[in-house]
C-alpha positions as CSV (number, residue, x, y, z in Angstrom):
1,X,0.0,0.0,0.0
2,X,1.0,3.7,-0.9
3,X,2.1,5.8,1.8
4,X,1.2,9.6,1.7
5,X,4.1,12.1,3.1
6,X,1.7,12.9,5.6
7,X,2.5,9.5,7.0
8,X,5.4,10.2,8.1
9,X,5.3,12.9,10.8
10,X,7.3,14.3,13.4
11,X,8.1,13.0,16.8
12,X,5.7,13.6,19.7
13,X,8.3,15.6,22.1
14,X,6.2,15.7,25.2
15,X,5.9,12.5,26.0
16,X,9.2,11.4,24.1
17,X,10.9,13.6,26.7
18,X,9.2,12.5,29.9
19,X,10.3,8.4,28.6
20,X,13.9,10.0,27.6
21,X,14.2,10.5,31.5
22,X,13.0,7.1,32.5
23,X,14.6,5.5,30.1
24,X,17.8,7.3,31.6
25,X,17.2,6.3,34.6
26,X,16.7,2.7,33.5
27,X,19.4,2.4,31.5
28,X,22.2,4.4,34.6
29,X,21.3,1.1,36.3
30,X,21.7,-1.7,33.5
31,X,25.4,-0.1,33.4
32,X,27.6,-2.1,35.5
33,X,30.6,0.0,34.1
34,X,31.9,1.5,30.4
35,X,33.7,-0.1,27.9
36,X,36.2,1.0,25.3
37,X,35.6,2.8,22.0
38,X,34.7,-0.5,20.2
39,X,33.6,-2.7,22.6
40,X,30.9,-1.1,25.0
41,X,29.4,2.2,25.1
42,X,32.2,4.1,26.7
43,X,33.4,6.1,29.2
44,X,31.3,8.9,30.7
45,X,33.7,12.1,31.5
46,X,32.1,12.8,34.7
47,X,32.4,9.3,35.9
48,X,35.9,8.8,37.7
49,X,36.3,4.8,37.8
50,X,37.4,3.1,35.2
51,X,36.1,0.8,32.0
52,X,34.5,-2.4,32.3
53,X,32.1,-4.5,29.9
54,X,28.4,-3.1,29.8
55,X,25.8,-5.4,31.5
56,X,23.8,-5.7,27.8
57,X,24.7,-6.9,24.5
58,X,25.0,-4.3,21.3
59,X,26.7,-2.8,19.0
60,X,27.4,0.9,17.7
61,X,25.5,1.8,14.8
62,X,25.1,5.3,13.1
63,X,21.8,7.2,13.4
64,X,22.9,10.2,11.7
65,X,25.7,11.7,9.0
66,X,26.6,14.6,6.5
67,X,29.4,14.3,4.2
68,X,32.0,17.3,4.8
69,X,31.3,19.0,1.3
70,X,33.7,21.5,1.7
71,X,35.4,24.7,3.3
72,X,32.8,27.0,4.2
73,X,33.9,30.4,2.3
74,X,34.5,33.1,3.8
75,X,35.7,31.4,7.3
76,X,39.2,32.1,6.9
77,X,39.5,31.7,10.4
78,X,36.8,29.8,11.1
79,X,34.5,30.4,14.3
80,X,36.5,31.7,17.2
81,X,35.0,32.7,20.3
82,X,31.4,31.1,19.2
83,X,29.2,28.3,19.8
84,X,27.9,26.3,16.9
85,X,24.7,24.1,17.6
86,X,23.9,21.6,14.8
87,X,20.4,20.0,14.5
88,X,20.4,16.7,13.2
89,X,17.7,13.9,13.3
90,X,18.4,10.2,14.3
91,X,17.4,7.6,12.5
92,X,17.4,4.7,15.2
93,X,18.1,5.0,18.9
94,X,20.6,3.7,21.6
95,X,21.2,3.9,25.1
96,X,24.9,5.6,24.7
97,X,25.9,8.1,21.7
98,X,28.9,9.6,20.6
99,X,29.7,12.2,17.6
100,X,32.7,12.8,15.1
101,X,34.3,15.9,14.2
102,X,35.6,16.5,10.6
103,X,38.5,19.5,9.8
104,X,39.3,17.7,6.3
105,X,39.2,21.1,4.8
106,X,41.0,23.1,7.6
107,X,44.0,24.6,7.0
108,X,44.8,24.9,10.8
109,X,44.3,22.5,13.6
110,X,40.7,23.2,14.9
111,X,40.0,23.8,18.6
112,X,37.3,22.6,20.3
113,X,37.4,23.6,23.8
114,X,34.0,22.5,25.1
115,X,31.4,20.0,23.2
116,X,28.1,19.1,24.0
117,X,25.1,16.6,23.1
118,X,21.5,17.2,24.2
119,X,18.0,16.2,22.9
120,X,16.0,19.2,21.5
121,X,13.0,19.8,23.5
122,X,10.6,20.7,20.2
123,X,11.9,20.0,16.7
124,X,14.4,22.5,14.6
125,X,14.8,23.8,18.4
126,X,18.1,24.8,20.1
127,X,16.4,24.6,23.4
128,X,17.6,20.9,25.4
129,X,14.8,18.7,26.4
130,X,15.2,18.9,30.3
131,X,17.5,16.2,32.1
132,X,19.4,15.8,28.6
133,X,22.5,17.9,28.2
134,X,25.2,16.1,28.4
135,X,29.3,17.4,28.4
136,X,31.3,15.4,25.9
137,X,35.4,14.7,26.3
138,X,37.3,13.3,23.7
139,X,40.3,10.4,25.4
140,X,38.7,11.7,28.7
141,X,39.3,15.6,28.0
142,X,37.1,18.1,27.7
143,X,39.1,19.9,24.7
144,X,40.3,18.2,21.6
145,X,42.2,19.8,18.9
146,X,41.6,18.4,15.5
147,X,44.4,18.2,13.2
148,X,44.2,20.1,9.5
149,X,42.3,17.4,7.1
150,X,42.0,14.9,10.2
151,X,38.7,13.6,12.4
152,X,38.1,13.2,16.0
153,X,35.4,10.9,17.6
154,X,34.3,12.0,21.3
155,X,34.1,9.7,23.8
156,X,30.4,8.0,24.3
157,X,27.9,9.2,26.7
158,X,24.8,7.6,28.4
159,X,21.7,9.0,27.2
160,X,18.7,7.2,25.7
161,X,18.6,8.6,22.5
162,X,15.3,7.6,20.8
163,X,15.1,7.2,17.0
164,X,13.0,9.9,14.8
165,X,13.9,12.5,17.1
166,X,16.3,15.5,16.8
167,X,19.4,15.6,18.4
168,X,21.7,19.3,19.5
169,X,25.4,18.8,18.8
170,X,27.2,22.2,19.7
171,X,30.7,22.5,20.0
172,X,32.6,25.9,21.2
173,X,35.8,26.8,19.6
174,X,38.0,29.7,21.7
175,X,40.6,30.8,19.1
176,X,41.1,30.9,15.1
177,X,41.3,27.6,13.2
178,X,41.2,28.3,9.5
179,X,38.5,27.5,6.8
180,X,35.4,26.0,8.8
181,X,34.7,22.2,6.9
182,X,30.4,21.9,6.3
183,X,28.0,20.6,4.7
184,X,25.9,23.2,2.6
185,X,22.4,22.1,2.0
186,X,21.4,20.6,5.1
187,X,17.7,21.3,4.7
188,X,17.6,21.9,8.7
189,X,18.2,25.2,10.6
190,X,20.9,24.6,13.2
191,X,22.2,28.2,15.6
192,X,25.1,29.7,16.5
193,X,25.7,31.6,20.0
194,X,28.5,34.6,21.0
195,X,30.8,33.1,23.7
196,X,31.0,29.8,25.3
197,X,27.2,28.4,25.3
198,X,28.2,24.8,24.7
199,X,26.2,23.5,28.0
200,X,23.4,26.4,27.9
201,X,20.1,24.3,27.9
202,X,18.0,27.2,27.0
203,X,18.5,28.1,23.0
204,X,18.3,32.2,24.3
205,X,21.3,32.9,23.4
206,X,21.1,31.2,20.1
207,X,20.3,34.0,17.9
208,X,22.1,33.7,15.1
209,X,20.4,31.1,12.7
210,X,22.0,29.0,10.2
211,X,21.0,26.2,6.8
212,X,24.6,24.6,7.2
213,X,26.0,21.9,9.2
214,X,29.5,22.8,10.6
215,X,32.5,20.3,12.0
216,X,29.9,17.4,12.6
217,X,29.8,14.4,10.1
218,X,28.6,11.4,12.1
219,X,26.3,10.6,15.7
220,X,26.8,6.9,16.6
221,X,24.1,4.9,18.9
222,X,24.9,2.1,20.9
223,X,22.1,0.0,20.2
224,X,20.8,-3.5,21.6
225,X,18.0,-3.5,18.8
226,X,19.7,-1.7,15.7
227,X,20.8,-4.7,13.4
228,X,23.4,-2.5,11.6
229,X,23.4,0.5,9.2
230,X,22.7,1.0,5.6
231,X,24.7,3.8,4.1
232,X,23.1,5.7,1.3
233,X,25.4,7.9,-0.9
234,X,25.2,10.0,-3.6
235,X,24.6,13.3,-4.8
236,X,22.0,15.8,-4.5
237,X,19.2,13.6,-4.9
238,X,20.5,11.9,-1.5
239,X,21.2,15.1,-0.1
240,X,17.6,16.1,-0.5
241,X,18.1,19.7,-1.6
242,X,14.5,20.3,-2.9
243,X,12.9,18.2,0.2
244,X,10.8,20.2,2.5
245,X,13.4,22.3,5.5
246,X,12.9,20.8,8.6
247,X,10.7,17.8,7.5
248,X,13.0,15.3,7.4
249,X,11.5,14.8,4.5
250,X,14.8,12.6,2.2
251,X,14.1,9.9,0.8
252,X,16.4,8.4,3.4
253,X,14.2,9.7,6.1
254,X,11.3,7.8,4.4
255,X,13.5,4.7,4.4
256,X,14.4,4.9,7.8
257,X,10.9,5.2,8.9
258,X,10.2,2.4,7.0
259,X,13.2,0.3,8.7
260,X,12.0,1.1,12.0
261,X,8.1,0.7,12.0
262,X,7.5,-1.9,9.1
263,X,7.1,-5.6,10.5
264,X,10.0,-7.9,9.7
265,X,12.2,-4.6,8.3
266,X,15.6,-5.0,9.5
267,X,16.7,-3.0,12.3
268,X,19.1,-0.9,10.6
269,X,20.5,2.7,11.2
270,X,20.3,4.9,8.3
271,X,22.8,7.0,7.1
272,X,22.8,10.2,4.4
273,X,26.3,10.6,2.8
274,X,24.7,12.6,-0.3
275,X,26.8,16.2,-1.4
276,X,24.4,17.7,-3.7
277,X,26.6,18.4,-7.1
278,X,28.5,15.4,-6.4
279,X,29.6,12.9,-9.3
280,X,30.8,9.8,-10.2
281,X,34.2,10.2,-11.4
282,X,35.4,13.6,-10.9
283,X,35.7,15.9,-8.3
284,X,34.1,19.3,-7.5
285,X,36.0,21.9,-9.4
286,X,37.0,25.4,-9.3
287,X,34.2,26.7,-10.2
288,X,31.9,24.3,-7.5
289,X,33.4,23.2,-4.5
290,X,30.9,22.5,-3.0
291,X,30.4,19.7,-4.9
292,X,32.6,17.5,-3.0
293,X,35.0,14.4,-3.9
294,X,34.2,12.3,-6.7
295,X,31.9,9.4,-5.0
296,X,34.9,7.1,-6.0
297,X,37.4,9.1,-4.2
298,X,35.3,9.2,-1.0
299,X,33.2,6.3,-0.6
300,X,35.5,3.9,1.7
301,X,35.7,7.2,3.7
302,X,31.9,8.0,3.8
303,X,30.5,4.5,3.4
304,X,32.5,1.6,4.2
305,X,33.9,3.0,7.4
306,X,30.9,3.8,8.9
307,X,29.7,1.7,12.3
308,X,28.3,-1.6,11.9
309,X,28.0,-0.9,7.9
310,X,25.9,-3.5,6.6
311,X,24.8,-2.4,3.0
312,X,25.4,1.0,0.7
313,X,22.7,2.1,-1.6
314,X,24.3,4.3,-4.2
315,X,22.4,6.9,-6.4
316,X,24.5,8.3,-8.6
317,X,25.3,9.4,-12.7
318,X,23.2,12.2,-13.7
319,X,26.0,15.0,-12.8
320,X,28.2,13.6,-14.8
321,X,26.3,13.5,-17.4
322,X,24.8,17.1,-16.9
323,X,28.2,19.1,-15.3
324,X,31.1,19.8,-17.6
325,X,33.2,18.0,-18.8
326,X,30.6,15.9,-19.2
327,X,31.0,12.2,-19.6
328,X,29.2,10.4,-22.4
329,X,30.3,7.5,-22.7
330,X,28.0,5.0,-20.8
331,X,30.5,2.2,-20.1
332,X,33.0,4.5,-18.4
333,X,30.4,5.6,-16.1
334,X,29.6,1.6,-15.2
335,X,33.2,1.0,-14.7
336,X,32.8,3.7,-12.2
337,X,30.5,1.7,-10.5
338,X,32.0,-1.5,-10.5
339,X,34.9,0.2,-9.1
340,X,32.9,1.1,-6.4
341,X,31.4,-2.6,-6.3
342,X,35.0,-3.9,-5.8
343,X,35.4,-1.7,-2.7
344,X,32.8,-2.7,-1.2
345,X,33.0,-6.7,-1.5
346,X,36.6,-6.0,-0.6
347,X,35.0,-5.2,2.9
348,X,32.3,-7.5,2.4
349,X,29.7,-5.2,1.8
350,X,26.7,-5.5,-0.3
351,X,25.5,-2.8,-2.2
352,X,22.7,-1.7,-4.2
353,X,22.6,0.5,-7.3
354,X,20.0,2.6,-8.6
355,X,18.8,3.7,-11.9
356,X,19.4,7.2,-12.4
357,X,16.1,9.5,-13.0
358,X,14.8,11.0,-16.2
359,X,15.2,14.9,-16.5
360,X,13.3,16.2,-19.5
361,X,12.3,19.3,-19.1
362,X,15.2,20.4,-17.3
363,X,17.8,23.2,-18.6
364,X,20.5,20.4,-19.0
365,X,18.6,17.9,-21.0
366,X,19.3,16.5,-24.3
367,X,18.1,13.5,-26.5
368,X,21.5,12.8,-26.2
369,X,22.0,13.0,-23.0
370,X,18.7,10.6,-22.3
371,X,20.5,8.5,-24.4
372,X,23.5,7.7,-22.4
373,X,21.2,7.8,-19.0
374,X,19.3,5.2,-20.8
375,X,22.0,2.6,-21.9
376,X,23.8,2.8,-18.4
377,X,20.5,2.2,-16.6
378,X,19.7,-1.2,-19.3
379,X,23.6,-2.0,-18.0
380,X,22.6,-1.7,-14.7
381,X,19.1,-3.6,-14.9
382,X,21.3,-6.1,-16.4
383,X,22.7,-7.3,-12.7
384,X,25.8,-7.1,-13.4
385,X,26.9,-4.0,-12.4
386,X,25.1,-3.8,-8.3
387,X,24.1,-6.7,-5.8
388,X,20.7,-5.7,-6.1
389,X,18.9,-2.6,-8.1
390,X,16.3,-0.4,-7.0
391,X,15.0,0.9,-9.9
392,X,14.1,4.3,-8.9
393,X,13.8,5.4,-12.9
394,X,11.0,3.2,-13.0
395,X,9.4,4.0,-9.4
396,X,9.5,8.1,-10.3
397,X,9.4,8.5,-14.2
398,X,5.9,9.7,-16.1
399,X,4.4,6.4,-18.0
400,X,3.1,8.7,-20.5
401,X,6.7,10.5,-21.0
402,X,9.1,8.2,-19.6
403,X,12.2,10.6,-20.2
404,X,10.3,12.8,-17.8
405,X,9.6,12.7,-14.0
406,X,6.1,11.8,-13.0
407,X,4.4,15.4,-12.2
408,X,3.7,14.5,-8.9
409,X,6.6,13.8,-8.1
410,X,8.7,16.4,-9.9
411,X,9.9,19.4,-6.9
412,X,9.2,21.8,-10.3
413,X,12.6,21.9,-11.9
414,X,12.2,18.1,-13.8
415,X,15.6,17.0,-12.4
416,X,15.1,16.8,-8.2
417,X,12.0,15.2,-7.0
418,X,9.9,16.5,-4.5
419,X,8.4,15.3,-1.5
420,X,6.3,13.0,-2.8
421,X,9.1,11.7,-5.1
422,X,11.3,10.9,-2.3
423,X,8.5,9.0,-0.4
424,X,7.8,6.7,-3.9
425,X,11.8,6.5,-3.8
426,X,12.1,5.0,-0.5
427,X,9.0,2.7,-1.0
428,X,10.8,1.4,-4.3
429,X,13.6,-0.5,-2.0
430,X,13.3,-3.7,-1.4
431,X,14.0,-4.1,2.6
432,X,14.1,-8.3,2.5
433,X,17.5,-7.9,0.3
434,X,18.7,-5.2,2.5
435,X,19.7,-7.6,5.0
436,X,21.2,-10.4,2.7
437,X,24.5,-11.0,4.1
438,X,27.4,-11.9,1.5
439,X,28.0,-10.3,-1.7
440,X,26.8,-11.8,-5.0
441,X,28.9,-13.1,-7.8
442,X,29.5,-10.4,-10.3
């Protein structure tokens, strides 16, 4: 059965914040102790004794990630003597969470003298839900200085973090640190604060308003129920640029929903590692940074290390067929993929491919064009470029113009689809192959 958009609303926060504080509660005293960065759900900073094992099973899992894009113009030296809080929603939930910090595009080592996690009390609200703020350290200190180009992940905290909720990351950096690293079209409005606000649980101060994420690339769960994560990477389809803001609206959104509430779906954490612009086989230029690293050049960075990575989805193609220098031959584009194939069974990863979408009617489109789009999607209905296909060509194009997206669910330019579109693109994957284990025979 069709779902509508509507279906998939946001998070009741009142009573989701009075079981957060139970669940805290519950959870304090299923801890016997805190284990290690791999192998229990850490260390808590303001806890003085030592690591042990946890007294339940699990395993960390991501519930939330943005791809650093690029260096933020205009931030030659970066954000000092301000507080950045970053709004993100989960995707599954956990008992213990941590969070990584990205400078890849710093020029300077990046301070972070004080780091915090909180749930929000409303949604797209820098005000922490009460009983929720929570100090982060990083090697059991509460400053970490991140390296030029390098990544830091904090240690973990306890705090039932539920799934479908958002989430306040903030982090407070005192002194100059070069070109800030983000993620452009985040489609959520995250805040930024004058001073040192990283533990302030009222979002007062908070004036400053933002449509970036900044620094934060990844929030981990430790989860007892979460089978794994599925990665899903690509360009700004993935990203969701023409999604509704603040609706959590992606079609990854939509998937996760369906992960979490649909009888028999596996259990998995869902993670959005789309860079709208981004292609294939060559990287953002000059002339659009923000476009990111070719998918090839990024992909065992953005997918296959992710925690408890169990398959990738990738959606990719159509910007390198649309951005110059464009690439028209089709079987260059499907070694691209294979490429990525390789990586992936090299880790033993699974991973499904999709179709790329029709865009007639769009500024960039050509009968040529089609053309290509349409032999490298035959190569890939073939099986023998992906593990599986989800044919999302199929799912979203216009029976009665099939080089054209489906009116409803064209956002109005004929190239990104809108909300509607997204929801028919996560109802097109199959979730029963989602959780097959080994890699197929290609």
């Amino acid at each position: 059965m069709k779902r509508s958009v509507g279906s998939v609303g946001s998070v009741g926060y009142t009573p989701l914040v009075g079981l957060a504080s139970a669940v805290v509660l519950i959870s304090t005293a299923i801890f016997v102790g805190f284990g290690g960065p791999d192998g229990g759900p850490g260390r808590d900073p303001h806890t003085p004794h030592g690591p042990a094992e946890p007294a339940v099973s699990g395993q960390w899992v991501g519930t939330w990630s943005a791809s650093a894009a690029a260096a933020e113009p205009g931030t030659l030296d970066g954000y000092a003597g301000m507080s950045m809080r970053n709004v993100v929603h989960t995707s599954v939930g956990g008992s213990a969470v941590r969070i990584r910090l990205s400078n890849l595009y710093g020029t300077r080592p990046l301070v972070v003298g004080h780091a915090s996690l909180a749930l929000a009390l409303a949604p797209s609200d820098p005000t922490a839900a009460a009983g929720t703020m929570r100090r982060l350290a990083f090697d059991g200190k509460p400053a970490v200085t991140v390296p030029a180009g390098g990544a830091v992940t904090s240690d973990p905290v306890r705090l039932a973090v539920p799934g479908d909720t958002d989430v306040l990351v903030t982090t407070y950096s005192p002194s100059p640190s070069g070109p800030a690293t983000y993620h452009p079209y985040a489609r959520q409005t995250s805040y930024l604060a004058r001073g040192d606000r990283a533990e302030d649980a009222t979002g007062a101060a908070y004036t400053e308003q933002s449509p970036y994420w900044r620094y934060l690339t990844g929030v981990d769960v430790w989860s007892a129920k979460a089978h794994g994560t599925v990665v899903a990477i690509g360009d700004s389809i993935t990203d969701g640029i023409t999604s509704t803001a603040g609706a959590n609206h992606r079609w990854t959104d939509f998937l996760a929903a369906r992960l979490r509430d649909e009888p028999g779906a596996p259990r998995y954490g869902v993670l959005n590692q789309g860079i709208s612009g981004n292609r294939l086989l060559l990287d953002g230029g000059r002339f659009s940074p923000n476009n990111g690293p070719s998918l090839l050049s990024r992909f065992e960075r953005d997918a296959l290390s992710r925690p408890g990575v169990r398959a990738v989805i990738v959606e990719i193609g159509v910007n390198d067929l649309l951005k110059s220098p464009r690439q028209l031959d089709p079987e260059k584009i499907v070694a691209g993929m294979r490429q990525l194939v390789r990586q992936a069974h090299a880790r033993g990863v699974r991973v499904t491919g999709a179709t790329l979408l029709p865009f007639g009617g769009h500024r960039g489109y050509s009968d040529r064009l089609d053309a290509v789009r349409e032999r490298v999607n035959r190569i890939i209905r073939s099986g023998t470029v992906y593990d599986e296909v989800v044919d999302f060509d199929a799912a979203l194009r216009d029976p009665a113009s099939p080089d054209r997206l489906f009116p409803a669910y064209d956002s109005g330019d004929h190239l990104h689809p809108s909300d509607g579109g997204y929801l028919a693109m996560a109802d097109a994957v199959d979730l029963d192959r989602l959780r097959q284990a080994a890699p197929a025979a290609l």
